[in-house]
N, C-alpha and C positions, 0 to 999 in steps of 0.2 A: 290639355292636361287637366286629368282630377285633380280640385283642389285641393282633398286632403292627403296626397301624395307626400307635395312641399312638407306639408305642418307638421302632419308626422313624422317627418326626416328631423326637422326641427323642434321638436318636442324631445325627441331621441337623443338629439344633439344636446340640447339643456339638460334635458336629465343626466346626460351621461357626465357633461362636464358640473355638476352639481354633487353626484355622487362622489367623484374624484377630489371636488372639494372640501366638501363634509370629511371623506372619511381620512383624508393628509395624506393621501399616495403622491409620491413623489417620486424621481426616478434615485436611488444609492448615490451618495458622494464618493466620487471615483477618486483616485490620485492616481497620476500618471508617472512614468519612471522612464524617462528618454534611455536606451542601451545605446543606441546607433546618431547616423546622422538625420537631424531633419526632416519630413518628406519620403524617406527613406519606410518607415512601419516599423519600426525597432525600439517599439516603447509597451510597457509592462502596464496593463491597465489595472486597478487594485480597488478593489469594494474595499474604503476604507473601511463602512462596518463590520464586516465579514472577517478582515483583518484582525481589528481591536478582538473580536470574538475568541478568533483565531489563538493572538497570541496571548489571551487572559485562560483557555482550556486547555495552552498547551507549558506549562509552567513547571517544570520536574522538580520532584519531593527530595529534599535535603537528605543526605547520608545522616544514617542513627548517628551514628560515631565512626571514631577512626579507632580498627580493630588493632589486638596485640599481635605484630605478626613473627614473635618469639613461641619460644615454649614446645612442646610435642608436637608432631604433624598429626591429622585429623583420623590417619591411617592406621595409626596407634592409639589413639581412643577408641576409633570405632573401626575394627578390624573386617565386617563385611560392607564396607563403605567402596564403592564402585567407582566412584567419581570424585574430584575434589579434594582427596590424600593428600595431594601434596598442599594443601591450607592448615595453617594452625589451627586451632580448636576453635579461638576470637574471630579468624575469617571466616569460618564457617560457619558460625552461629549466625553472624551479619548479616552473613548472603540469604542465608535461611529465612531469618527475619524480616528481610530486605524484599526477596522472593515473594514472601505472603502478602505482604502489602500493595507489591507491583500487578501481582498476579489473581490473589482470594483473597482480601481484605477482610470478607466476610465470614468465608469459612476457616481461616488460618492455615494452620500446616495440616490441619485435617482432610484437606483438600487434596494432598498429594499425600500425605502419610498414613498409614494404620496407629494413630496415637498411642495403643497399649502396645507394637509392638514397632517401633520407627522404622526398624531394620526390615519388616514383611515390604517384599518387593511384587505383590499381587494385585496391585491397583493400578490400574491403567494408568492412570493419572502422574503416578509417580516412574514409568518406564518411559511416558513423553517427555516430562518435568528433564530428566538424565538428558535425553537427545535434543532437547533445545539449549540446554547449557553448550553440549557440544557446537551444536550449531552457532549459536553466538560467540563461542571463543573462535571457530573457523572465520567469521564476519571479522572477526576485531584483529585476527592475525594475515588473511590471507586476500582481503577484501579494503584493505586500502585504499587500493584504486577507487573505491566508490565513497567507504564512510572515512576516508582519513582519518585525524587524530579523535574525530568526534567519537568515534564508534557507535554502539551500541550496548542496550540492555534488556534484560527481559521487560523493561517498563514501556520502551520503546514502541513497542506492538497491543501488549496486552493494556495499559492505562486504564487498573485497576478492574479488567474483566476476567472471569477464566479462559475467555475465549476470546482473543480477538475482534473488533467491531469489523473489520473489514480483511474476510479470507473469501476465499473463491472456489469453487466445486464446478468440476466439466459439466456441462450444460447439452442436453441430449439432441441429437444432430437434427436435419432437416426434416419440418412434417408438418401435415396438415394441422389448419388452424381447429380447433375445437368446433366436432359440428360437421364437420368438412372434409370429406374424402378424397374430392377429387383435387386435379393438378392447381385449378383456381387458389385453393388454400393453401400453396406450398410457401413457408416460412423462409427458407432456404438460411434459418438458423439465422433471423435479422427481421427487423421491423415489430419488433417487441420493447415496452417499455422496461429499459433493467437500469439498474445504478450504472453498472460494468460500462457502461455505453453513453451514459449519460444521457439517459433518456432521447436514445438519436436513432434512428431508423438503423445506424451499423450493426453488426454482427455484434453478436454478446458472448460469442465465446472465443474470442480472439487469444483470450492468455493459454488455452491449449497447444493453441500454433506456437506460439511465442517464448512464452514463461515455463514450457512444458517440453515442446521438442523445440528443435533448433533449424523452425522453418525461416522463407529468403523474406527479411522485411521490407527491404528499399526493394520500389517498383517504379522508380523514377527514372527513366529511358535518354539518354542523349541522342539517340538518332529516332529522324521522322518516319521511320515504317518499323515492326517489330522484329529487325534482324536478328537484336543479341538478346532483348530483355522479354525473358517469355512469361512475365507476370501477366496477371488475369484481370478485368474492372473488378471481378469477387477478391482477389486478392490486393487489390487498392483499397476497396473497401474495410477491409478485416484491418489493412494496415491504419489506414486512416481511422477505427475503432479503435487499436490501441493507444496511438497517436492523443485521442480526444479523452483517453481513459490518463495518461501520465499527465495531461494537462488540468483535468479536474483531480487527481492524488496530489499534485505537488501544490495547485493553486495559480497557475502559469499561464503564459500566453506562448504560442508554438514559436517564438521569437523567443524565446528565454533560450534555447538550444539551438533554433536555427535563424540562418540569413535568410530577411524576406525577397533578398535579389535573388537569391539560389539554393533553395533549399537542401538541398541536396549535395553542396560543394563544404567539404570539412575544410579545407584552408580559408575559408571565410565564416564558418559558422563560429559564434561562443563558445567557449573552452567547458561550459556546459555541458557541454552534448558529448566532451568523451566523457564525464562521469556517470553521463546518462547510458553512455554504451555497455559501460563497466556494470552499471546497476542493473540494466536489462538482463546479463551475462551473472550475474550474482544472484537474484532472483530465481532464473532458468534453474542454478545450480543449486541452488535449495529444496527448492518444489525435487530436483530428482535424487537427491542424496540424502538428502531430510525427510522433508514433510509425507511424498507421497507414498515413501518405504511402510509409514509407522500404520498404514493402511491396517494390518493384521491385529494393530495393538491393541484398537479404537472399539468402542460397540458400535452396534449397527445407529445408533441414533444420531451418534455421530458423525456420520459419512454423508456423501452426496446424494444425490438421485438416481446418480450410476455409481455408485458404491463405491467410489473415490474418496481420499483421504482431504481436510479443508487444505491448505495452499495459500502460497502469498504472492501479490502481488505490489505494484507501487504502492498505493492506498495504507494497505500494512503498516508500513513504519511513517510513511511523509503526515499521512492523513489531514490534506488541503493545504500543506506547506511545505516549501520547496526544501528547507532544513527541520527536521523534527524535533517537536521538542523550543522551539525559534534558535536552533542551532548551538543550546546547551550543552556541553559534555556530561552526562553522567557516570561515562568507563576511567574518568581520572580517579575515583573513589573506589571504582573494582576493578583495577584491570588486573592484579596478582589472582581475583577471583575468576575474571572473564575474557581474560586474556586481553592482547595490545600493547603488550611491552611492561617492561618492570615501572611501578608507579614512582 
């Protein structure tokens, strides 16, 4: 053997544990969270930094005040008022107020209004502003099963952007790689680095199937040949894309919702995993009653790359925690404005 083989391996080796030294890489300080028994894999691994991060960004903004909820309804002040009539004058000012800050901090009510005339309803801005209200009173009334007493608010999603940090646009189907005509560069719509996937060789357009139509998720088969269960390894895969996509939205280990004996058995899974059904099913029903309707309202620069309306997924409201918000209520201060019951 050459002898400068060894050296250079060893050279390589000092330097590299030198660099490592110098520059304090270290591996995160984890905290572990036992669920299950022992031995068992039913434990919750946690970057505490990641965490503190977590819940020092996710801290929700005090209510201004607590409105008059006497006097005229808002219908009676402002007679082409579409939405929101049944609020006093003082709730509706709040919510308003409330609104801007959650949503354009920066621009204020300019953002959704015509300032010289509040009442012109010609700004896109202010036609979606209407249908996400609704949309959130639908969450906080009919959507239990998922956000319980917590609810929801418009600060939920938006956290002070006009736009959502985290919505999703259908992703254009299977093709060759850049460069690459032939079958060699077929993508088959996977092995792309995207957030949606978490940087994983899966399918990146899994919330189409899912969050969009009401394709079969579970492909997990009890008998050894494929008599009943006619999923595909392409449709394991897509599953196991979304699968890895709720586990980086909530912050989660796949034992947060399921048994590592059997995944797949709900009389043994965490009570988890039905809200996680309900939220999957609440989602789905947004993206089609909501979001992807307002398609017509939007300009073009707002849409996708196939001309689709943005869309929400997990990510949306949890954004890296399994409760949003570290599980704060903010609809106990609005819920006469945003529905969930009388406050």
């Amino acid at each position: 053997m050459k002898l400068w083989v060894p050296v250079t391996g060893a050279i390589v080796v000092l330097l590299g544990g030198w660099m490592v030294a110098t520059a304090g890489w270290s591996l995160p300080p984890v905290d572990n969270k036992q669920t299950g028994f022992r031995g068992t894999g039913m434990v919750q691994i946690i970057d505490h930094d990641r965490a503190v991060k977590l819940q020092a960004a996710n801290v929700p903004p005090p209510s201004p005040y607590d409105p008059d909820p006497t006097g005229p309804r808002a219908k009676e002040t402002y007679p082409g008022l579409q939405l929101l009539g049944d609020l006093s004058g003082d709730q509706l000012l709040r919510l308003m107020t409330s609104m801007a800050e959650w949503v354009a901090p920066e621009q204020g009510c300019a953002y959704c209004h015509n300032v010289e005339n509040m009442a012109d309803d010609t700004m896109y801005t202010h036609k979606v502003a209407r249908r996400m209200i609704q949309m959130t009173r639908t969450i906080n009334t009919e959507w239990k099963s998922h956000v319980g007493a917590t609810g929801v608010t418009c600060h939920t999603c938006h956290r002070g952007n006009p736009v959502p940090k985290n919505i999703w646009f259908a992703e254009p189907g299977p093709g060759p790689i850049a460069g690459n005509t032939g079958w060699v560069g077929w993508r088959n719509g996977q092995n792309v680095v995207t957030n949606t996937s978490n940087s994983t060789s899966l399918p990146y357009d899994f919330a189409s199937d899912y969050l969009l139509k009401d394709n079969r998720i579970r492909v997990h088969t009890l008998t050894a040949l494929p008599s009943g269960n006619k999923a595909t390894i392409m449709d394991t895969e897509s599953t196991y894309g979304f699968m890895v996509h709720m586990s980086t939205g909530l912050g989660v280990n796949c034992t947060f919702c399921h048994n590592s004996r059997a995944f797949n058995a709900w009389d043994e899974s965490p009570p988890q995993r039905v809200t996680a059904w309900h939220g999957i099913r609440m989602a789905r029903s947004l993206n089609v009653n909501y979001l992807e309707p307002l398609k017509p309202v939007y300009p073009p620069e707002r849409l996708g790359r196939l001309g689709d309306a943005p869309k929400a997924n997990c990510s949306t409201c949890h954004q890296g925690q399994n409760k949003p918000l570290n599980g704060v209520s903010m609809l106990k201060d609005y819920q006469a404005e945003l529905g969930g019951g009388t406050p």
